[in-house]
Structure formats: structure tokens, C-alpha cells
C-alpha positions in Angstrom: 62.8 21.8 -21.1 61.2 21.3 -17.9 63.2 24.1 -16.4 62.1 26.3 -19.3 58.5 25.9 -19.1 58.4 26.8 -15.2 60.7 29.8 -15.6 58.5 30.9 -18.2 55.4 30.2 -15.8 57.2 32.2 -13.1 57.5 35.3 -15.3 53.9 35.3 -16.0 52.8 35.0 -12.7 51.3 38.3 -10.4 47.8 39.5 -8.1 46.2 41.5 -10.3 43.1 42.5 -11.0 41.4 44.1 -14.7 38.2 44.6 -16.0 37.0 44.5 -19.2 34.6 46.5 -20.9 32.6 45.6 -24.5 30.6 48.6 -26.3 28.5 47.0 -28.7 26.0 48.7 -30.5 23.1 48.1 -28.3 24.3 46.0 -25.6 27.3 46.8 -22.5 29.2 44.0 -21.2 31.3 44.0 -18.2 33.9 41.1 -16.8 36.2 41.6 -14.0 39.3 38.8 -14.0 41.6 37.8 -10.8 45.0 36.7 -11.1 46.6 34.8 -8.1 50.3 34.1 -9.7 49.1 31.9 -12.2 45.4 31.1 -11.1 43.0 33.4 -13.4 39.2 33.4 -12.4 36.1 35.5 -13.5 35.3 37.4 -10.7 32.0 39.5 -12.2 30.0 38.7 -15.5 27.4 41.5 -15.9 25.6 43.2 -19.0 23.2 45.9 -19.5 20.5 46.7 -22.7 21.2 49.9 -23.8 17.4 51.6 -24.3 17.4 53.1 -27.1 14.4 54.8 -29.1 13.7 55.4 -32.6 14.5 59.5 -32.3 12.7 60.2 -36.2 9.9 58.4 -35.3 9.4 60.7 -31.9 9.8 63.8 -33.1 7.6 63.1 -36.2 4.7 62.2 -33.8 6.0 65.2 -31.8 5.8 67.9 -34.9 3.7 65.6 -37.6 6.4 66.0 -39.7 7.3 63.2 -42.2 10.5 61.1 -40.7 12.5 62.0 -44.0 12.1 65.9 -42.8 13.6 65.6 -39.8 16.3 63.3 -40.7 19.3 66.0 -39.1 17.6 66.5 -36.1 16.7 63.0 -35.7 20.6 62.1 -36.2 21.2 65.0 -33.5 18.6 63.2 -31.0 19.9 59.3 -31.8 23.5 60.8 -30.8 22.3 62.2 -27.7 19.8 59.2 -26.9 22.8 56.6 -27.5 24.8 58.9 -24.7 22.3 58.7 -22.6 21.4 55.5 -22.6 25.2 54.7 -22.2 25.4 56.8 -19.4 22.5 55.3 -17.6 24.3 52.0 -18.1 27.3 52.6 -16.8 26.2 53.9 -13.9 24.1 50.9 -12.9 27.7 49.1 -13.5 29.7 51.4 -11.4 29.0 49.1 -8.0 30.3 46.4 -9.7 34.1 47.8 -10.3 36.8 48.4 -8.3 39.5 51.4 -7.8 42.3 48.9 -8.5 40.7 47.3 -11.8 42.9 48.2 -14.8 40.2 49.1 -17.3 40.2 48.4 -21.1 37.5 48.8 -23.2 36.7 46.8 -26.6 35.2 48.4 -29.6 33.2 46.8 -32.1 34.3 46.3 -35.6 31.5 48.7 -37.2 32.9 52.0 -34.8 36.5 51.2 -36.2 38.8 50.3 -38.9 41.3 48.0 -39.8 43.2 47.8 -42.7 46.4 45.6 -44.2 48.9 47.6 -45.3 51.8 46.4 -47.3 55.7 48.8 -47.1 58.8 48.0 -47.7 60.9 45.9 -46.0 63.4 48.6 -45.3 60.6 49.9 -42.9 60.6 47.4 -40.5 63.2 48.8 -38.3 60.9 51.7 -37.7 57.6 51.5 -38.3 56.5 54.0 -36.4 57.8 57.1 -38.1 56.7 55.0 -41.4 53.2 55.1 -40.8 53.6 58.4 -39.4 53.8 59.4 -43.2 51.9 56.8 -45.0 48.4 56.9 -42.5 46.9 59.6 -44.5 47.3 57.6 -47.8 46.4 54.6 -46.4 42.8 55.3 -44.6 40.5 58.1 -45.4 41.2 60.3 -42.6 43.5 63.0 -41.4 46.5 61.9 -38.8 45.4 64.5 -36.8 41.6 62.8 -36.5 42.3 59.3 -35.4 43.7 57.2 -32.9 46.1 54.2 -34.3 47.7 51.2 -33.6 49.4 48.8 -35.6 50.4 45.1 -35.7 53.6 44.1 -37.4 52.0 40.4 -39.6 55.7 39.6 -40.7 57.0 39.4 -44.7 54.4 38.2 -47.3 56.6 38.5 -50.7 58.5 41.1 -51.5 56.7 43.3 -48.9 56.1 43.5 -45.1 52.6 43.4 -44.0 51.6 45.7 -41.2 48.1 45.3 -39.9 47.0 49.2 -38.6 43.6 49.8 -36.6 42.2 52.9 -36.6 39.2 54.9 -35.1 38.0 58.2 -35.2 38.8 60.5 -32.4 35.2 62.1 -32.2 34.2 58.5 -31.4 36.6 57.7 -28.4 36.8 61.0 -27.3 33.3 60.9 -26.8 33.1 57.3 -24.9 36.4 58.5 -23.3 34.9 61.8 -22.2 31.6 59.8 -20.6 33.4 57.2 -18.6 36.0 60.1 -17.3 32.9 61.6 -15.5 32.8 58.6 -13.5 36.2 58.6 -12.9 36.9 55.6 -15.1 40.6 56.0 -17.4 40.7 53.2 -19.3 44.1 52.0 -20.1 43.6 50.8 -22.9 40.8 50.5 -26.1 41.2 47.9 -28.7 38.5 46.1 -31.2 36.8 43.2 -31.1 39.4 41.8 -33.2 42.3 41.4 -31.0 39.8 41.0 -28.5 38.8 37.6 -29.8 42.0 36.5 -31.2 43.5 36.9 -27.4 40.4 34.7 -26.3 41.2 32.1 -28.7 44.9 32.5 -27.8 44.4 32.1 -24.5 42.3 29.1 -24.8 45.2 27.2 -26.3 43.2 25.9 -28.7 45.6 26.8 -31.8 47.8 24.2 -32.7 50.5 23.8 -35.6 49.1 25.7 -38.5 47.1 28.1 -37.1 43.0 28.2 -36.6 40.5 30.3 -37.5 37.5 31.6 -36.1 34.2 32.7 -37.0 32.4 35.3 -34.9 28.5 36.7 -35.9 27.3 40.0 -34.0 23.7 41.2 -34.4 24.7 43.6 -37.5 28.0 42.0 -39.3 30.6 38.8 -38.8 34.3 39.0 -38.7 37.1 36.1 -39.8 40.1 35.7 -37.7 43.4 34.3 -38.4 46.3 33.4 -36.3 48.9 31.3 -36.4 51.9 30.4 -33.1 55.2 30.1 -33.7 57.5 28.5 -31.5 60.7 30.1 -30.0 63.0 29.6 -27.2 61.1 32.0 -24.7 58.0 33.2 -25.8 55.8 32.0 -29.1 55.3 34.7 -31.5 51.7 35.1 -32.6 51.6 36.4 -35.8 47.8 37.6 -37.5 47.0 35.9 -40.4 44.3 37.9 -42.0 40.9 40.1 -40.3 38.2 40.4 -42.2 34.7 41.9 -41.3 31.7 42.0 -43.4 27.8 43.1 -43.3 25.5 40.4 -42.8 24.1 42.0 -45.6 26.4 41.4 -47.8 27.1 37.7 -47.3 25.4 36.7 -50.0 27.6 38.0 -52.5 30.8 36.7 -53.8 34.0 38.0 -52.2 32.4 37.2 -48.6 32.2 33.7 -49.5 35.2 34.1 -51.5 37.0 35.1 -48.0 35.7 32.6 -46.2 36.5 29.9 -48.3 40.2 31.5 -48.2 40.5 31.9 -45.0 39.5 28.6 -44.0 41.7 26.9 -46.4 44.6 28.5 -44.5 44.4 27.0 -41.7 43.6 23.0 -40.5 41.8 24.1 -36.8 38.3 26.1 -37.3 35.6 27.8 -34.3 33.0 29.3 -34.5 31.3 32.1 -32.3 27.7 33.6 -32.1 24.9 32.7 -34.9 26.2 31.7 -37.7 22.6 30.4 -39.4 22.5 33.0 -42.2 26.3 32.4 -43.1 25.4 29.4 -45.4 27.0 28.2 -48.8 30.4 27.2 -49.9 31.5 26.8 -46.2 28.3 25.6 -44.2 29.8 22.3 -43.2 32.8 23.5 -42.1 31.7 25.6 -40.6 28.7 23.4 -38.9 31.5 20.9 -37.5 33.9 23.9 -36.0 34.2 24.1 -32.5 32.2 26.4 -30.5 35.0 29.0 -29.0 32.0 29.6 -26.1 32.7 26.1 -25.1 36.8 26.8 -24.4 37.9 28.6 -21.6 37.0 27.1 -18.6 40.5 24.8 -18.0 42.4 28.1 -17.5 40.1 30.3 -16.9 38.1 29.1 -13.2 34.8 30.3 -12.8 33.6 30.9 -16.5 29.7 30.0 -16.6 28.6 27.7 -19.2 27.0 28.1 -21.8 28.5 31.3 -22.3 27.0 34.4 -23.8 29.2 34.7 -27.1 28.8 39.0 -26.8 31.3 38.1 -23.5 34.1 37.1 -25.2 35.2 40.4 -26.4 35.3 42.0 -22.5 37.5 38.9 -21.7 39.7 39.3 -24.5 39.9 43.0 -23.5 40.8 42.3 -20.0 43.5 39.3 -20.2 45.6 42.3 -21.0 45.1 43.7 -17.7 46.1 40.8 -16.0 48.9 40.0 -18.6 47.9 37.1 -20.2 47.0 38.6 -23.8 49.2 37.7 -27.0 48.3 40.3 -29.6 48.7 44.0 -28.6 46.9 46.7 -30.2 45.9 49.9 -28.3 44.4 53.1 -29.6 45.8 55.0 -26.7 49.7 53.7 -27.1 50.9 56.2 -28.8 48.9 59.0 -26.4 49.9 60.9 -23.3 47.5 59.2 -21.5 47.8 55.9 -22.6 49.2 52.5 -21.5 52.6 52.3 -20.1 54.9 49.1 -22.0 55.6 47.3 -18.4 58.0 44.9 -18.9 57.9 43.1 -15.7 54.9 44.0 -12.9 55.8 44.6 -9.4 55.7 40.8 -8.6 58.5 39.8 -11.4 60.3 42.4 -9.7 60.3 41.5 -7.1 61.1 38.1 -7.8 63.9 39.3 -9.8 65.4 41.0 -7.1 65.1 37.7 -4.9 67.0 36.1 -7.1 69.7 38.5 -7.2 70.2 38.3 -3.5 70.0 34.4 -3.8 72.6 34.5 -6.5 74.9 36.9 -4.7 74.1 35.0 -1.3 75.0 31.6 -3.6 78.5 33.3 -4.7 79.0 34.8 -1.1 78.9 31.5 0.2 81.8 30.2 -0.8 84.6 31.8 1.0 82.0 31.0 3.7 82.0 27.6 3.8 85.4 27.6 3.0 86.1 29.1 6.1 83.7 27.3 8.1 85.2 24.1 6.7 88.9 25.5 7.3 87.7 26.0 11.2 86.0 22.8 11.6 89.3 21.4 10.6 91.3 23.1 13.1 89.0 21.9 15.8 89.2 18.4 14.9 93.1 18.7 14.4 93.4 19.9 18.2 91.1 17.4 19.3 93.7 14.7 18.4 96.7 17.0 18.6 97.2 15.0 22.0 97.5 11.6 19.6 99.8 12.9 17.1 102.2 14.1 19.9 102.4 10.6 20.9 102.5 8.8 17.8 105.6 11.0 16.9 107.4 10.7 20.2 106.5 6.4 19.8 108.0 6.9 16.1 110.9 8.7 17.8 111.3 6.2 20.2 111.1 3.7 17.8 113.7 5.4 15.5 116.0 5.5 18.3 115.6 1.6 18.4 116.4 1.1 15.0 119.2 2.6 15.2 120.2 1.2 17.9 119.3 -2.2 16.6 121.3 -1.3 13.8 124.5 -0.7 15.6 124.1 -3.6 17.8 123.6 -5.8 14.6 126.9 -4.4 12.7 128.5 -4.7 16.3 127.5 -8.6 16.1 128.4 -9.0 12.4 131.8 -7.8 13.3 132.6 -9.8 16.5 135.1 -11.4 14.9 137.0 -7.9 13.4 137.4 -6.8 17.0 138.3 -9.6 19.0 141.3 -10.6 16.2 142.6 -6.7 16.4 142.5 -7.2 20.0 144.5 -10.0 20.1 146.7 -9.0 18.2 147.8 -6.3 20.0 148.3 -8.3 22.7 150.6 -10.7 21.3 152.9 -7.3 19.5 152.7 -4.9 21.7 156.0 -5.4 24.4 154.9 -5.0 28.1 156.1 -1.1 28.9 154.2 0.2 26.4 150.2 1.3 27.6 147.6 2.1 25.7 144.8 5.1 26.8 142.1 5.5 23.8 141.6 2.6 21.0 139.3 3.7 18.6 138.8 0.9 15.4 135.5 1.8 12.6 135.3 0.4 8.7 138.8 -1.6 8.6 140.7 1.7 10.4 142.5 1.5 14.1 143.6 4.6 16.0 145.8 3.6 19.0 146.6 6.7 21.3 148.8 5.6 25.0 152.6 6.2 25.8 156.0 4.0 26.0 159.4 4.5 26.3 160.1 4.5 22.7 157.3 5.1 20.5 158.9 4.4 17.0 159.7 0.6 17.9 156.0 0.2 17.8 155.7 1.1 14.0 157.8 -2.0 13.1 155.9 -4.3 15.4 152.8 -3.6 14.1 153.5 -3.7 10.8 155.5 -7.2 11.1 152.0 -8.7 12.1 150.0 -10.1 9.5 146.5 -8.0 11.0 147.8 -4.9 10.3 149.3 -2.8 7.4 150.2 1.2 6.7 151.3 1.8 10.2 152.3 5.6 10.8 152.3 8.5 13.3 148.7 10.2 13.3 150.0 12.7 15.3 153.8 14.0 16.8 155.1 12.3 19.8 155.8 14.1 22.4 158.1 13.0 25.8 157.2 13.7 28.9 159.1 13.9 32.3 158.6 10.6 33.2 160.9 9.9 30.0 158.1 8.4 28.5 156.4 9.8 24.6 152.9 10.0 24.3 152.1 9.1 20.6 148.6 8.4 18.3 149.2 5.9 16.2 147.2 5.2 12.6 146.7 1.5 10.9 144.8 -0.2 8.2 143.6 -3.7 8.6 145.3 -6.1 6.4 142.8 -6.9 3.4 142.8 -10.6 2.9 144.3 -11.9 -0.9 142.2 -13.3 -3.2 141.7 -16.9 -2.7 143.0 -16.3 0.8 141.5 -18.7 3.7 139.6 -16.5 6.4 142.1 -16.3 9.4 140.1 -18.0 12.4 140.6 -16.6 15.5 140.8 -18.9 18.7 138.8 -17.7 21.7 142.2 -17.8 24.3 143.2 -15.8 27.4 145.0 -12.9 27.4 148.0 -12.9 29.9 147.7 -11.4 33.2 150.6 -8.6 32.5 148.7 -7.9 29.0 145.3 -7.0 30.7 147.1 -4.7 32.9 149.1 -2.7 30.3 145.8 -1.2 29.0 143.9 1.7 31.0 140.0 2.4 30.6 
């Protein structure tokens, strides 16, 4: 889980820079955030009165005409006194942004719609081309006159409920139009309530079951519902319900009615702005909520406290220029101009191809240091080459010696073989006959010499009780001395069971016997 959670940081992190911009009715607010991987701080907090006049009360002074005669012309001069003083704002804003600042704007509530829509669940694999067809029934407007964006909520019954916000293109063409003399292309306009609901988001305030908030402007209040739901990678928000009313009409029934629905949803409740004149079935909950101005600051370095509550709106608007915002919702999405869907910024990127390069460096490096290994071991093999050549030249050595050893201890356990077979040829071989090669091994004795007659040896040999199967190994042949060369074959005389051992007597050879024999 551990490994999760920073591999999840990691994607999030990037040095960026976004500002965020809140038209309310009467008021601008600016906020400029910093992201340093994952260190987010509020560079620039700055707002401007709009200065707006009372355009039917002018020109009836102007004319003496009564206010109710001059109501078109008065609309005419409100529109072009509201530009104006917008205009005027801005530019006292303009030393405060920057070049690289990705811009997004935040509506309020009263200059656009939003509206729960409920289609089949055989819609849901594309929505798009759905709403395409169903906007016109759904809102009061032509396709053709508004910008849209919707929300996906998820299934509620038999239905899937898709949250869509709308506003009219004469609106934002209008602020759109203004801020493009200045140079200022906003990538991205959404309404205050996304805005807030990324605010609370981002807060981590919302726990299991969701939270609700509160917020009161100067002409209406809205309700916000959102609820996080766990997954492997990334939580899914989903929106529970938006509602915005009057403050007018919160007095009557199905405000309170809302409320007290809305907050029965959900265990976590904040509140945001005055909320003095929302009294009745929900005053002390809504008296004991937390105040969302009060959150913020953990994450969030640099955030001034107490905090203006008309803020929260431009910083909602602007975590989604530094990619920190949970719901989307963008007029301009589905326009030429509008917001590309970047999956990863330049610094996952980046990132992503480090990792390659460490992964295919990783798998590289086997063979590697294999082969590194396979060296090292050849260097310390000739380093003691030298020993092993004389450790096997001592085990030769010492083979050689155990062998040896060997013979010299079968030579010993035979003593006694060897000196009876020599005797007794002594004692049965006659005096003219010599012997040049005796050759005895494993009870077997090959005599080769010469004598005058060679086959008188066969009985002599065989009369003595040593040896037995006495034969020619080879023909005789006589020479011109008159003498045959022969090779003759015997057996030593097993001994009979029960037999005594024949001892043989150490006693010396005659003189004439040691002579017969030749090296």
C-alpha cells in the first residue's frame, strides 16, 4: 500500500503555474497557484469592486423621464456599464498575471445552468452523441446557443443520472471576447459549482459517506453534494446533488425541503459565506458545520486566514490548472478552442520515459554482470592456475606412490609364492638346462631358456608337487649348438581342501644351480 500511495503521489506531481479567475456579479477575484511536484502555494490573492451605477436612474435625471420609460435603454446602458466596469478591472489585474498562467474562469450560478438529467442506461457508453439529441428537450435553449458540459452522477434506479451545465453563448462570448483583447484565452470556464466542490475535494475534508456544503453569495445560496469512492488508483468522485436557490425564496417550502434532504444524505456538513438568513428546519446544523474558509491551508501553503469566502471559487477554478481538481466540467471541452484532455504533463513524461530507460538499463544488465562476473572469474582462476598445476602434479606424484605402494604390498604378501616356485626349480630342473626370462603373475609361470632336450622338462615339472598343467607355450626350436630353445607354460598346484600350507625353508641354493640361470 505504501508503494501505491507514492506512485500515485509521483503521477500527480509537476511545476506549474494557473490562475484562477471568479466573475461574480459585482465583484472580480483573482488567485494565482504554484505547483513544485507536489508543493502547491498561493502565489497572488487579489480582487477588484466592479463600479457599477444605477443606468435608469441616470438617464431619468438626464431626460426627466420616469425610470419605467426608459427601462430598454436603461437595460442597453447597464450592459454596457457592467462591460465597462469589467474591463476597467481587468486591466488593473493584468500586472498581476503571467504569460505562462493557464487561465480558467468560474462563473456564478445565476449567469448559468445546471440541470439533472435522467437517460437510459443503454446511454452510458456514449453520452456524448446522447445529449447531442436530448439538450434541446432538456433546457430551454437551442444546441446551437449554448456551451455544455456534463457530469456522468452514476445509476440512480432504473436510470443513469447525468448532471449537464449549461450557459448561454451571448454570455461567454461576451466575457470571452473582453479578456481576448488583453490577450487572455482562458482554458477553461466552469461554475461555481464544480468550483467549490474541487475546494472541498481538495481539502480532504470528505470522508466515508460524503459531506455537504453550504455556500451563501450576496444574491442566492447553493447545496453541494459529493461523495469519494475508493478504487485501486484513483477515488472516483461522484456528485451527489446541486442545488441553487434565491435568497428570496428561502423561506418557502421546497428550499427547506432541499436542505433538510440534502443534509440527511450525508454525515460530514460545511458551510461557506453568511448563512444568517438561512434559518429553520436546518439552523443547527447548519450552525455546528464546519467553516470550509477554515480548510485549506495543510495543502495548500500560503493561504491567508481568515479567508474571504468569494475566493474559494478562483481556487477551485485554478486547481485544475495545476492538476489537482476532481470533478471536470468545462464549457469550452467540446469547442475548438477549448482544453486539451492531457493525460500526463510534461513532467510525468518525462518521468515515464526515465523509467523506461531504468527498466531497459535493469533488463540490460544482466548479460552484463553476467559477463563481468564470468571475467572476474577467469582472473581469479589464472591467479591460482599456478596452484592447481601443482596440486595436480603432487596428486600425480602421489598416485604414482600408491601404486607403487600397492605393488610393493602384493609383492610382500606373496614372498612366500615366489621364493617356493624358485626353489623348486632348483631342486627339478637337471644342470644343462638354462633358463633366460621367468615371468610368474596370479598363480601362472612362464619359463623361456634352452637345453639339450626340452621335452624331458615337461615330466619333471609336472612330477613336482608346486606345479601342475605343464605344456609347450610356444614351438621349440634347435639351434646349432644342438641345443632347443623352448617357452614353457605352468599352473601352480592349488592346495586341497583341508590341506596343511606347504612351509618353505629359507636354504641355499647350490653353487652349479645359481649358475645355470642368466639375468
Amino acid at each position: 500500500m505504501i508503494g501505491l500511495e507514492s506512485l500515485k503521489n509521483i503521477s500527480r506531481a509537476d511545476f506549474l503555474t494557473s490562475a484562477g479567475l471568479y466573475i461574480a456579479g459585482d465583484r472580480l477575484v483573482l488567485v494565482r497557484l504554484r505547483k513544485q511536484m507536489l508543493k502547491l502555494s498561493l502565489l497572488e490573492q487579489e480582487g477588484r469592486e466592479l463600479a457599477l451605477g444605477d443606468g435608469r436612474q441616470a438617464i431619468s435625471e438626464l431626460t426627466g423621464w420616469v425610470t419605467e420609460d426608459v427601462r430598454e435603454i436603461a437595460l442597453k446602458t447597464e450592459g454596457d456599464s457592467y462591460e465597462r466596469a469589467l474591463r476597467q478591472a481587468m486591466m488593473s489585474l493584468l500586472p498581476h498575471l503571467n504569460a505562462r498562467d493557464a487561465i480558467y474562469l468560474c462563473l456564478p450560478r445565476d449567469q448559468a445552468m445546471t440541470q439533472e438529467v435522467f437517460l437510459p442506461l443503454a446511454a452510458q457508453d456514449n453520452l456524448q452523441q446522447v445529449l447531442e439529441y436530448e439538450i434541446e428537450r432538456q433546457l430551454p435553449f437551442k444546441r446551437d446557443d449554448i456551451y455544455y458540459d456534463f457530469y456522468p452522477v452514476g445509476k440512480k434506479g432504473e436510470k443513469l443520472s447525468v448532471y449537464v451545465f449549461a450557459v448561454p453563448k451571448k454570455t461567454l462570448d461576451g466575457l470571452l471576447g473582453l479578456l481576448n483583447s488583453f490577450g487572455i484565452k482562458p482554458k477553461g470556464v466552469e461554475t461555481t459549482a464544480t468550483a467549490l466542490a474541487n475546494y472541498l475535494l481538495f481539502t480532504g475534508a470528505p470522508g466515508a459517506g460524503g459531506a455537504a456544503m453550504v455556500a451563501a453569495h450576496a444574491k442566492d445560496w447553493e447545496m453541494i453534494g459529493v461523495q469519494i469512492k475508493d478504487s485501486r488508483w484513483k477515488p472516483t468522485t461522484e456528485l451527489l446533488y446541486c442545488h441553487r436557490f434565491p435568497a428570496a425564496d428561502w423561506a418557502k417550502g421546497p428550499a427547506q425541503e432541499l436542505l433538510q434532504e440534502g443534509l440527511n444524505q450525508v454525515p460530514q456538513f460545511y458551510r461557506c459565506g453568511d448563512l444568517a438568513p438561512l434559518n429553520g428546519l436546518a439552523e443547527d446544523k447548519l450552525a455546528g458545520a464546519t467553516d470550509l474558509t477554515t480548510l485549506g491551508a495543510e495543502r495548500l501553503k500560503g493561504l491567508p486566514q481568515p479567508l474571504d469566502p468569494e475566493v474559494l471559487p478562483a481556487i477551485g477554478a485554478a486547481l485544475r490548472g495545476v492538476r489537482e481538481a476532481s470533478l471536470s466540467a468545462n464549457f469550452l471541452r467540446h469547442e475548438a478552442n477549448g482544453e486539451g484532455g492531457n493525460t500526463f504533463s510534461l513532467i510525468n513524461t518525462m518521468l515515464a520515459v526515465l523509467l523506461l530507460i531504468a527498466l531497459l538499463g535493469w533488463g540490460a544488465s544482466f548479460p552484463i554482470k553476467d559477463e563481468l562476473r564470468l571475467r572476474q572469474l577467469q582472473n581469479e582462476n589464472q591467479k591460482i592456475e599456478p596452484a592447481i598445476k601443482a596440486l595436480r602434479a603432487e596428486e600425480t606424484q602421489l598416485e604414482q606412490l600408491r601404486k607403487e605402494s600397492t605393488l610393493l604390498a602384493d609383492l610382500d604378501q606373496r614372498r612366500g609364492e615366489v621364493l617356493r616356485v624358485l626353489d623348486e626349480l632348483s631342486k627339478a630342473v637337471p644342470n644343462n638346462a638354462y633358463f633366460s626370462n621367468l615371468r610368474y603373475r596370479a598363480g601362472s609361470l612362464e619359463i623361456q631358456g634352452n637345453a639339450e632336450n626340452a621335452s624331458a622338462l615337461i615330466p619333471l615339472l609336472e612330477r613336482s608337487p608346486v606345479f601342475e598343467n605343464v605344456g609347450f607355450n610356444a614351438p621349440s626350436n634347435r639351434g646349432r649348438d644342438n641345443r632347443e630353445t623352448f617357452s614353457l607354460k605352468a599352473d601352480l598346484e592349488k592346495p586341497k581342501p583341508g590341506a596343511k600350507p606347504v612351509e618353505v625353508k629359507e636354504t641355499k641354493s647350490p653353487p652349479a644351480k645359481e649358475t645355470k640361470a642368466k639375468p
